[in-house]
N, C-alpha and C positions, 0 to 999 in steps of 0.2 A: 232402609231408613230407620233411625234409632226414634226411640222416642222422645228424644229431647230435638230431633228436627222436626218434628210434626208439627201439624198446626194446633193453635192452642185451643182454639172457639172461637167463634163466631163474635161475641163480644170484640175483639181486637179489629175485626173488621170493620167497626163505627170509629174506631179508634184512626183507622187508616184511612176511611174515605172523608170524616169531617175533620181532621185537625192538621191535613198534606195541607205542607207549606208553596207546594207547589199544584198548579191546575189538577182537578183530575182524570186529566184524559190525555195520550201520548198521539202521536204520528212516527211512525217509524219506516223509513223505505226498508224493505225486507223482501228477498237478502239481498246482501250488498252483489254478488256478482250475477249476471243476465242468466236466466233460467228458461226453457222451453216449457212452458205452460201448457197440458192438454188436458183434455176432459171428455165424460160422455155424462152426457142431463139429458137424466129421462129416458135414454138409450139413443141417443143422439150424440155423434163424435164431433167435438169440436179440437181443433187443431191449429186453430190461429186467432186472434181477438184484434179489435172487437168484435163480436158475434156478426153471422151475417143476417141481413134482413130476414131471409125465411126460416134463419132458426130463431129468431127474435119472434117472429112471430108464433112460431109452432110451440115457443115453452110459452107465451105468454098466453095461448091461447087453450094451453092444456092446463096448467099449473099457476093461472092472474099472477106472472112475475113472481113467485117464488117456487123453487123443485125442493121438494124437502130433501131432509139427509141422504135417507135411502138412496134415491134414486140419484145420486151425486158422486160419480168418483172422479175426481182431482189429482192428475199427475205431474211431477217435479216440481211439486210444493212441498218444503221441506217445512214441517210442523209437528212439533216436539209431539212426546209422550207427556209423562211428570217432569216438571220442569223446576229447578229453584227460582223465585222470585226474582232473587239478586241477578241472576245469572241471562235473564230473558232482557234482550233488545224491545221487546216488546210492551212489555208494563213497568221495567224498574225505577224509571225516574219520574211516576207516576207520583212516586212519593220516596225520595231516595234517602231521606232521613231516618224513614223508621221501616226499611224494608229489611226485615230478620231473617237470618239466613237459613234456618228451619224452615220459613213459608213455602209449599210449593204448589203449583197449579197443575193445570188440565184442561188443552182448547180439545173441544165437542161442534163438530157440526153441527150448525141450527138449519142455516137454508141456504140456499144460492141462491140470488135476487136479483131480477134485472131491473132497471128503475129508469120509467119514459117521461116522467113528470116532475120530477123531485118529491115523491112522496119519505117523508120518515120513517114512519113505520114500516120500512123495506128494510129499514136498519137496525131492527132491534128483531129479537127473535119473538115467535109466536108460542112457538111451544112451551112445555114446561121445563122450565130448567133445569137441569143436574143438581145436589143438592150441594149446597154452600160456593153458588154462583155467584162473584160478584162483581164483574164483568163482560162486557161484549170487545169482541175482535173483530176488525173487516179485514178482509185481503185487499190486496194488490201493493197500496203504501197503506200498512196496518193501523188504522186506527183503533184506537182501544177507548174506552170510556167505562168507569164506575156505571152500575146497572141503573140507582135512583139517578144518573144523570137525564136531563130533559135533551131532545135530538129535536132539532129545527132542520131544513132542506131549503135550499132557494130552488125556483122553478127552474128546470130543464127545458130550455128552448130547442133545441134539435140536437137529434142524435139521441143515444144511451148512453148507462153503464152499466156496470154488472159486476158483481162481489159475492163473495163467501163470507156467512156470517158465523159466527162461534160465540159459544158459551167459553167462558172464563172461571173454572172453577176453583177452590182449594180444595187440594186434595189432603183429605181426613172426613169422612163421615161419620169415626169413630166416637166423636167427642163427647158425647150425651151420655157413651156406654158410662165412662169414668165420672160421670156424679153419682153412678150406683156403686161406684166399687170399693174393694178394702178400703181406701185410704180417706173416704168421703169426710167431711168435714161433720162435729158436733157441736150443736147447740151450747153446748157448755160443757164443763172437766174439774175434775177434780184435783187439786195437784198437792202433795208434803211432803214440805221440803226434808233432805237427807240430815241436814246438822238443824240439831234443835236450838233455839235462841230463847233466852227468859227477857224480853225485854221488859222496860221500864216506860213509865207516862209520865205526864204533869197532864191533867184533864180541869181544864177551867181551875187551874192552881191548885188543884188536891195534885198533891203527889200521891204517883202507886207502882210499889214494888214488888208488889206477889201478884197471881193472880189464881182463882176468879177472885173482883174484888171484893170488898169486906161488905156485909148488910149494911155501913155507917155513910160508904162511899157511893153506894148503892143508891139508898136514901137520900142522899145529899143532892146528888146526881139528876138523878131522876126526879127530885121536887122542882129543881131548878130550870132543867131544859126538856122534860116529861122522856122521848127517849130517843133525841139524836144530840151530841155535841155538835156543835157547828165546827168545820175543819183550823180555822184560826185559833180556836180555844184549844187543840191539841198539838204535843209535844210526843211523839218517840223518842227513845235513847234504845241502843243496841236492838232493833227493829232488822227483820229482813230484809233484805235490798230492795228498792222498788224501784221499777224500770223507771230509766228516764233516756229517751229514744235509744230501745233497745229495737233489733231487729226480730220478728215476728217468730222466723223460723226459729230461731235460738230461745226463747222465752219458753223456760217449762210452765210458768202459769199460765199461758194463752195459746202457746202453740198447739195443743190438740185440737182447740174451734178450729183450726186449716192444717189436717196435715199432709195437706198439698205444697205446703210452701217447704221449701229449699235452699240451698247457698244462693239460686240464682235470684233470689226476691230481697239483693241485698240492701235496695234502697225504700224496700216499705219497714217504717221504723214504728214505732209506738212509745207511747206514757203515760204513766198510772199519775193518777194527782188524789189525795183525798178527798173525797165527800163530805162525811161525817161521821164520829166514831157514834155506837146503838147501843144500847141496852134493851135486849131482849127478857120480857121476864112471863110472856102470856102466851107466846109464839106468833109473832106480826109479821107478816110478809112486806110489808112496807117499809121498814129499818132494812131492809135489805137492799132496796132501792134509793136510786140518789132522790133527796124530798124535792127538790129545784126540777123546773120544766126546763129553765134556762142552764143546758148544760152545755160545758167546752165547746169547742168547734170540733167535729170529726170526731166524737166521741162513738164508740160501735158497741161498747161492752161493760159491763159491772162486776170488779174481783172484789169481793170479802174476804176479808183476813177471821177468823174463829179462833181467838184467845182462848186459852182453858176454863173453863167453867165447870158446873157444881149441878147445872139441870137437866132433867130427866122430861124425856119425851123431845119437841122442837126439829122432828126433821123436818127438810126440805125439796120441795119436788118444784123439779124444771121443767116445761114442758113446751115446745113449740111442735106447729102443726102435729104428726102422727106420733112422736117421737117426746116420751115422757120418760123421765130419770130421778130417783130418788135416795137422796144420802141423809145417812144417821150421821155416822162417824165422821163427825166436822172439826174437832179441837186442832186444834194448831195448823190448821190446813186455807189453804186461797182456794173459792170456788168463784168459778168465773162462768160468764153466760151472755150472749148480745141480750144487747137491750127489747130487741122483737121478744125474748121467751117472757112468759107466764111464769110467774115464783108462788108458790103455797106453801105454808108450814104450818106444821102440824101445832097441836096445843104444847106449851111448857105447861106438862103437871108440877113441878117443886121448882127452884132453884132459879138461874138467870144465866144468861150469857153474855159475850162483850163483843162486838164485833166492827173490825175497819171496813169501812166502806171505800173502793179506789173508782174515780170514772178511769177507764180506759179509751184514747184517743188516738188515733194517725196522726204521725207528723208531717204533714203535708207539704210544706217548706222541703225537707229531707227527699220526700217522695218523688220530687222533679226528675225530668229527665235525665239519664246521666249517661255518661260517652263512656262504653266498654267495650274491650275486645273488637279492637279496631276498627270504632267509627260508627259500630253497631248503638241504634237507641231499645229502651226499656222501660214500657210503661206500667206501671204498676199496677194490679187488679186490688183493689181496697173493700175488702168485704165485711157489711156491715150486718150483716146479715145473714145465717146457713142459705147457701143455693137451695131454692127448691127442688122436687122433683123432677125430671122429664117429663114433658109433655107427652100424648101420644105419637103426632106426627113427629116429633123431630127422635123417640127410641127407635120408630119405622124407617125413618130416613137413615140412621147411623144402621140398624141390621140389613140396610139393603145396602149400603157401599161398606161395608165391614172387610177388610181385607187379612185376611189370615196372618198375609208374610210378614206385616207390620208388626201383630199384636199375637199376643196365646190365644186359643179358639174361644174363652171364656172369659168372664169377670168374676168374681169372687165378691162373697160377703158373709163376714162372721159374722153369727145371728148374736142379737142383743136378747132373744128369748129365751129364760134358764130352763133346760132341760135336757136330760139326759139322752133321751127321744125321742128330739121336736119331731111332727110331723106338719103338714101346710094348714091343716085344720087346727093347731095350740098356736101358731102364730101369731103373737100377739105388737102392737108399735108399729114401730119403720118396720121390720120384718113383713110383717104384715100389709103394710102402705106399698112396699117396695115389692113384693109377691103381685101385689091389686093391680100396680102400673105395668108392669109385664105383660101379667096377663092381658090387661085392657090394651094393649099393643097387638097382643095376638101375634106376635114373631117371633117371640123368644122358646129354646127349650129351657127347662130350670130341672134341679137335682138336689136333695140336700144331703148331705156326705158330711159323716165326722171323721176327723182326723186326727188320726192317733201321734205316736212315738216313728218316725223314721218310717219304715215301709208298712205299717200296723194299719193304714187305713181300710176302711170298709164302710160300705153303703149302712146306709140309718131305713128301717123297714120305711114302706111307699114313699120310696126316696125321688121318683119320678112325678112331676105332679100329671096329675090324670088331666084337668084339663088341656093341656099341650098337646097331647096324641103323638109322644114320642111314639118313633116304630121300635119293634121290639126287635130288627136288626140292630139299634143304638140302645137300646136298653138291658139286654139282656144279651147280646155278643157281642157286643163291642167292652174292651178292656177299660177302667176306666179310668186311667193316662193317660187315653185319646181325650178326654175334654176334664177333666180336674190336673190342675197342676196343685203340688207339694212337693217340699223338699224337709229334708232332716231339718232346717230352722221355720217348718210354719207350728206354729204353736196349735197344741191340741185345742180339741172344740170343736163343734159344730156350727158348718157354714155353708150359704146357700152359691151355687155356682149357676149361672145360667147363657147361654150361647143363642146368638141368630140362627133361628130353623134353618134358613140358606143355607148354615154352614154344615147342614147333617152330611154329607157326601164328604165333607174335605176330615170329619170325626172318622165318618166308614172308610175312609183308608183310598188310595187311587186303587191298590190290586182289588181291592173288594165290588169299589164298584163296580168295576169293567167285567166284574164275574155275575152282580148284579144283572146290568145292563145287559149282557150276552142273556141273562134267563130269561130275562123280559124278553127280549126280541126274540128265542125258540120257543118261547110257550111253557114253558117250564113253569115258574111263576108270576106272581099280578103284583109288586110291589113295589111303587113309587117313590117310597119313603116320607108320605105326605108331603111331595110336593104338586098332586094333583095331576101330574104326565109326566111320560116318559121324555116328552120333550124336552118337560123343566130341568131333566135330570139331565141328561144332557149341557145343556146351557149351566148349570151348578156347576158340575165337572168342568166347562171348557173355560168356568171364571176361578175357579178354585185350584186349578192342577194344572195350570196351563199360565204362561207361556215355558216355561219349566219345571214339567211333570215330575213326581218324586215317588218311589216305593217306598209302603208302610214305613220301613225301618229309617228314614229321612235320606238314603244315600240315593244321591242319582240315578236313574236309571239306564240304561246302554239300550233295552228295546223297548219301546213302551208307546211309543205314536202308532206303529202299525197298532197295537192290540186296539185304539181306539177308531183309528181309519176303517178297519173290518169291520164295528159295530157299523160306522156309520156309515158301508158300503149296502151292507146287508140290510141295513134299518130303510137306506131309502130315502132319505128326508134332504132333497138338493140343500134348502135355508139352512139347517145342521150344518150339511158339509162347508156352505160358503162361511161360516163362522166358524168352523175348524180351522179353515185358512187364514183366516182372522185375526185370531188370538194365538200364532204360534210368532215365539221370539226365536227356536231356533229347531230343527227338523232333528229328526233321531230313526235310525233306522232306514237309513239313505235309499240302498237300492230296493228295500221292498217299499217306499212312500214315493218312489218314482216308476214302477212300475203300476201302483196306484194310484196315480195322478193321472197317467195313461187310463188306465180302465175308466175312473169318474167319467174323465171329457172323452171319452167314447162310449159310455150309458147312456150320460145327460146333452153333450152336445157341448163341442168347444168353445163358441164363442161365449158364454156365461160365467162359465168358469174361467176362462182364460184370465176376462178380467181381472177376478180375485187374483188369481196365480201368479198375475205380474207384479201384486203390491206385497206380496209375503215375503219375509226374512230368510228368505231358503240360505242352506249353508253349502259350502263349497264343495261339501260331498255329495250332495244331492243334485247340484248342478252338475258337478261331474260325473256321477249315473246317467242323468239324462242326457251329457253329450253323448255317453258312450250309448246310447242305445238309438241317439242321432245316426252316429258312423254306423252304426250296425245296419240300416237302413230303415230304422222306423220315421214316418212320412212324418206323424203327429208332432213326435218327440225331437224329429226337425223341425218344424213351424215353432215349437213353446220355445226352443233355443234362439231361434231367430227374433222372434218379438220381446222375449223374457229377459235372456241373458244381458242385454244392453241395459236396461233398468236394475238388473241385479249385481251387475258390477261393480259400481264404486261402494259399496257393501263389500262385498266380496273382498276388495283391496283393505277396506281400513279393518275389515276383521282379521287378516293378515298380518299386516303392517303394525300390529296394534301393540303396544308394551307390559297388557295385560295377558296375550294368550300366552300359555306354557310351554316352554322351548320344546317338551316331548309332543307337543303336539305341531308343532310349527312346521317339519317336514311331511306329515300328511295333508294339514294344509295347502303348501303350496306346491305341491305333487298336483292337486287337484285342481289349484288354479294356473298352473302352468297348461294341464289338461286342456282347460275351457278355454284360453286365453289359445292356446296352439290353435283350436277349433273355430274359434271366430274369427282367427286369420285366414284359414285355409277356405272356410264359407263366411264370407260379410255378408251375403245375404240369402234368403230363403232359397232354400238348396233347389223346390220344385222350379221357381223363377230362373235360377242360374242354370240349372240342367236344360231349364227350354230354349233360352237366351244364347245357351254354347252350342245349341242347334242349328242357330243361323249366324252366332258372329262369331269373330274370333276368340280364343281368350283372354286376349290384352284389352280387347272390347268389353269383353263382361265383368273383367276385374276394374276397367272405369265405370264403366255404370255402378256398379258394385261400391266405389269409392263415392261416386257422386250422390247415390241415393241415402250410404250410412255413413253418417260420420264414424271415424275408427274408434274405439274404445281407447283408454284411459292405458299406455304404457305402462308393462307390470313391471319392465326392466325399471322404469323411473321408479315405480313405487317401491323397489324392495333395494336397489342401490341404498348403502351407508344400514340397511338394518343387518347387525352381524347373525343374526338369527336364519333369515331367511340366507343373505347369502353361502353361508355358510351351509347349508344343505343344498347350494346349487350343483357341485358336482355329481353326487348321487343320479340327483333326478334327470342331469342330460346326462349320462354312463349311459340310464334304463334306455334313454329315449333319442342315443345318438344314431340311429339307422333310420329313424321315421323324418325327422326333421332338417329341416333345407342349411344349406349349407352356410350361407351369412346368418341365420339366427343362433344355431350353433356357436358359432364363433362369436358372435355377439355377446350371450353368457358367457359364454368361457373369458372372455377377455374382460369379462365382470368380476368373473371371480378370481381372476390371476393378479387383478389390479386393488381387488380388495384385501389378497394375501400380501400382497407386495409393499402394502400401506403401511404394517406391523401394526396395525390400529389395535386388532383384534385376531389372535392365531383363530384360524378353523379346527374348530372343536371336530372329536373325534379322529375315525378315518377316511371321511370323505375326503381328504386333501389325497389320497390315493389312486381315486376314481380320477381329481383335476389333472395329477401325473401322467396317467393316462392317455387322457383326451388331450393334452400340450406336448404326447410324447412327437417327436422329429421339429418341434418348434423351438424357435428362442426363448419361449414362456418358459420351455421345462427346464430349463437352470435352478431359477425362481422358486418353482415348485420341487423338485427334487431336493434342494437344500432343504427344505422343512420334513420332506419326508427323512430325510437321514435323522433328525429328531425326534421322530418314531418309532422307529425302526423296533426299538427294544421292548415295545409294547405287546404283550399277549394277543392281544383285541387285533392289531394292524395285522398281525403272521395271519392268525386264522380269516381276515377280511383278503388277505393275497391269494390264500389255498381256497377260498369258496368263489372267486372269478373264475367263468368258463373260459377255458382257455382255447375254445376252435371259434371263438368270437371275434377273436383279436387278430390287429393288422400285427402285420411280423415285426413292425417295431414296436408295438405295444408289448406283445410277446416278451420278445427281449430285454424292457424295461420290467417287466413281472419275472420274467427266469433272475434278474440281477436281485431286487427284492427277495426273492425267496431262496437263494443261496444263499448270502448272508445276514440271516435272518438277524443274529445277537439277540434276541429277545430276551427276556425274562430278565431284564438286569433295574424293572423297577417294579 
């Protein structure tokens, strides 16, 4: 997710629940095709609904009509991860006008609820919500409703029903981080322009062509209107441009108060209108300001223009909240500042000053809605105001959902405090203010580091702040491009970085942990990394490194889930384990994490685990270990294929099938799923049942029972027909595997892949079309096929694929079709 799809704040959220032109709440039947619905509540299997009487009463009687999360798993409910807004049947036309397509969400179990009365409150969640919730979901026909929406129930006369309820989140809890960071908005700026202009006045009908102006004009001036012209009494000629609905981002006068703003804030516009031109001669802070209460509409800000003058002494100091700024050198320059700050200026000892007063205002008009980038709306954020700080609870809420993948491990802030080196005790301002809120968060770690020329960086002495209790594994061995980012364009100077404590494990590196965690659990050493247990540690790693674990150096890893399975075989901790199972999007290190799934559910007991085991993302090589250790005759490793494999299939296919995987990888794939696919034809069902079953009835009896009790799985032949990928490595894998397999499925592929050659859609890549030669040799197919092999022929790659076939495998016509191949080889001719 880039950052320009994230969500923006919380702010657009009031935006979207009070100004939808449409209701706010959907009904949506989901999904559209009939689904087998099952569940265990409570450790209770339900298998068909509505609920029956005695488990109506058994959860109502344990759990008053709600089973919280935990104890809820829900099967063939398909319900997303992060999801786009635009993209869900679920909430889009909650409000289809301003649904941006950066938005995304996040359904969370709240409870399952059975409901005897029509009570409401069944329908809203109890718990505390995930943070930046702003909806509830129910199952069955999904209802959805904004969170301040009010919920009525008419009374239930007989009977139940029963629902899954869910939290509705946005997902970003990051948002809070970014009012601390580099780019944060100031209170005011100073800006001079590149080309200098000597403009000219008419001031209440004195002409002036020099400036500063003359003691006569001064005089005159000043007796008459003491020390503001009113703006109708003034004339410019050759003056700086002044905005008149300019856009925000692009204004060098104003644009530092937000330099948040972008190309993409194209419709918040602004305009300068004059005040009153001042003469400053004692140093007044009030000439600085507009003299009128009654100012423009939408006005946010005050820019002064400083004409050249003659006087000594008269700076000026801005200051809101913690954050105070002070300029001497003002001549020829626009200082601008919202109307919120505090202006002071110092005494004028000699001379006098001249200076344009401009209100700056939104053009509101402008600012309306506008239709961009197909149909998409954009409401304007109009800040009249610097954002304040972060609050405590909401810096706590954004370091507890803070997601690495999204963002850099830290946030950055060049200190406004001059020193060469600062330490936390010279902090002085926002520096200072911005250090206080951290701390009083008590989640953050912080650092202050100068940064030099290109790679010249280096730590600034107690660059660590001591209240934090960083460990001295992050402090002192850890490198430190694990949490400051710079490149050859960040400008030297010193600047405060600081990171979610959460995030110390994903700074210590995954190799590091795991070498961590291993010394914890021998005894070796006692170090948590302040997060108070080993357990935390644990759960850091399994949200931080998981679902696709990465070594130190960011490349993928090829072994890396056993190294953490072993911990937490040895450690012991079943809840660990069922959350390792959890949090995995895809398995790594197949045969030894299936030989380990074995051992778990023979420590701990299989039905507990089995559960988890059926909802995990296993990958195709991992199922195919475990069939293999099915056939081998392990009892266990039969039973988890029988239950498991069925659930885990149509995964299986669309991971295959998919136009993302990578063609080098596409033949071990479906080598693996043709494996498990071979297997749950030969056993449909639990091998101990069928073995007893072929005890007493025939086999044409058990292969119907067998069909009557499982429905068949999901045709791989249908799902890989027309993908040139997979077909395409179909002779290969029946060459390997033409002795094991029955004689019509055989022929069934092959007669897939003779008719997908035959199509010319797509030649078969490589020389798999050698192996199809082969298996078509004495049929009518091998015409077909042989004519493309003579288009190989001259290939390097196809001679040595001929001379590496065993040749006491082969039927005597097969023979004969490989002795003609390899006498006239011609190869080498491209």
């Amino acid at each position: 997710m880039s950052d320009e799809d994230e969500y923006e704040g919380l702010d657009a959220l009031h935006t979207l629940a009070s100004e939808a032109e449409t209701p706010p709440y959907r009904l949506s039947k989901q999904p559209s095709a009939k689904r087998l619905l099952t569940a265990k509540l409570g450790g209770i299997a339900v298998d068909s609904w509505p609920l029956s009487t005695e488990t109506v009463a058994a959860l109502t009687t344990k759990y008053s009509g709600r089973v919280p999360a935990n104890n809820v798993i829900l099967r063939g409910l398909s319900i997303a991860g992060q999801t786009r807004f635009y993209d869900s049947n679920i909430f889009n036309d909650m409000n289809p006008e301003r649904c941006r397509e950066g938005w995304s969400f996040e359904l969370t179990l709240a409870h399952f609820a059975i409901d005897l009365t029509g009570d409401a409150s069944t329908l809203t969640p109890t718990s505390r919500p995930p943070p930046h919730t702003f909806a509830t979901a129910l199952d069955g026909c999904f209802l959805s409703f904004y969170s301040p929406c009010g919920v009525t129930v008419a009374p239930i006369t007989s009977g139940h029903r029963s629902f899954a309820v869910y939290h509705a989140a946005f997902v970003d809890g990051w948002c809070h981080y970014g009012d601390l960071a580099l780019d944060a908005p100031l209170p005011c700026c100073l800006y001079k322009p590149d080309v200098e202009r000597h403009p000219t006045a008419k001031l209440c009908g004195i002409a002036v062509d020099s400036w500063p102006l003359s003691t006569e004009t001064v005089a005159a001036l000043t007796t008459k209107y003491f020390d503001r012209i009113p703006a109708k009494d003034v004339i410019f000629c050759g003056f700086h441009d002044i905005a008149d609905r300019e856009y925000t981002f692009e204004s060098p006068i104003l644009g530092q108060l937000d330099e948040k703003q972008d190309d993409d804030d194209e419709n918040e516009t602004f305009s300068m209108m004059l005040a009153h031109f001042a003469i400053d001669t004692t140093g007044t802070a009030s000439v600085l300001r507009p003299a009128t209460r009654r100012l423009p509409p939408n006005t946010f800000a005050t820019v002064v223009y400083f004409f050249p003058s003659n006087c000594v002494g008269g700076a000026v100091t801005i200051t809101h909240d913690h954050r105070t700024t002070t300029f001497e050198a003002l001549e020829g320059c626009f200082l601008s500042f919202y109307n919120t700050c505090k202006v002071t200026v110092a005494p004028i000892t000699s001379g006098h000053r001249s200076v344009a007063v401009y209100h700056a205002a939104f053009d509101i008009d402008d600012c309306d809605l506008e239709d961009y980038d197909g149909g998409e709306w954009k409401v304007p954020e109009l800040n009249y105001a610097p954002p304040p700080l972060p609050l405590t609870h909401e810096l706590q809420d954004a370091a507890r959902d803070f997601d690495p993948r999204h963002r850099r491990n830290c946030a950055t802030i060049k200190l406004e405090t001059r020193s060469m080196t600062p330490t936390f005790d010279s902090l002085t301002g926002h520096d200072k203010a911005v250090v206080d809120v951290l701390l009083a968060a008590n989640v953050f770690d912080m650092i202050l580091v100068r940064m030099g020329q290109g790679a010249n960086n280096k730590y600034i002495p107690e660059a660590f702040h001591p209240m934090c209790k960083t460990p001295a594994l992050i402090c002192h061995q850890t490198p430190i491009e694990k949490f400051v980012f710079a490149n050859e364009d960040t400008a030297p100077g010193c600047y405060l970085f600081f990171w979610p404590k959460v995030t110390r494990v994903h700074i210590h590196g995954y190799d590091r942990t795991i070498a961590l965690l291993r010394a914890n659990i021998d005894g070796d050493v006692n170090d948590d990394l302040g997060y108070g247990s080993l357990h935390c540690i644990f759960e850091a790693a399994f949200r931080f490194f998981y679902p696709q674990p990465q070594h130190d150096d960011g490349r993928e890893p090829t072994q890396v889930t056993s190294k953490m399975a072993s911990l937490l075989y040895d450690h012991g901790d079943l809840h660990l384990i069922e959350t390792f199972l959890d949090v995995h999007d895809q398995w790594a290190d197949d045969e030894t994490m299936a030989n380990w799934i074995l051992a778990v559910l023979r420590r701990f007991g299989a039905p507990r685990i089995q559960d988890r085991l059926q909802t995990v993302k296993a990958s195709s090589a991992f199922v195919a270990r475990l069939v293999h250790l099915a056939t081998t005759g392990d009892a266990l490793a039969q039973t988890i294929a029988c239950d498991c494999i069925p659930l885990w299939w149509p995964r299986l296919l669309r991971h295959l099938t998919s136009s993302r995987r990578w063609t080098e990888k596409k033949e071990g794939t479906l080598r693996h799923v043709f494996d498990i696919d071979t297997y749950m034809l030969e056993h449909p069902m639990d091998v101990a049942a069928a073995t007893y079953l072929g005890q007493h009835l025939p086999d044409v009896v058990v292969r119907r029972v067998a069909a009557y009790l499982v429905p068949p799985l999901a045709s791989l032949l249908q799902a890989i027909r027309g993908n040139k990928d997979c077909v395409g490595y179909l002779p290969v894998i029946l060459w390997r595997r033409r002795s094991s397999l029955c004689r019509v499925r055989l022929a069934t592929y092959i007669a897939l892949a003779v008719e997908y050659l035959r199509s010319g859609a797509e030649r078969t890549d490589g020389c798999d079309v050698l192996y199809l030669a082969l298996l078509t040799a004495g049929t009518p197919a091998f015409a077909v096929v042989d004519a493309d092999v003579q288009t190989r022929r001259r290939w390097f790659d196809f001679y040595d694929e001929c001379t590496a076939i065993d040749k006491t495998t082969l039927t005597p016509m097969q023979a004969l079709v490989l002795e003609e191949y390899l006498r006239h080889p011609t190869y080498g001719c491209r």
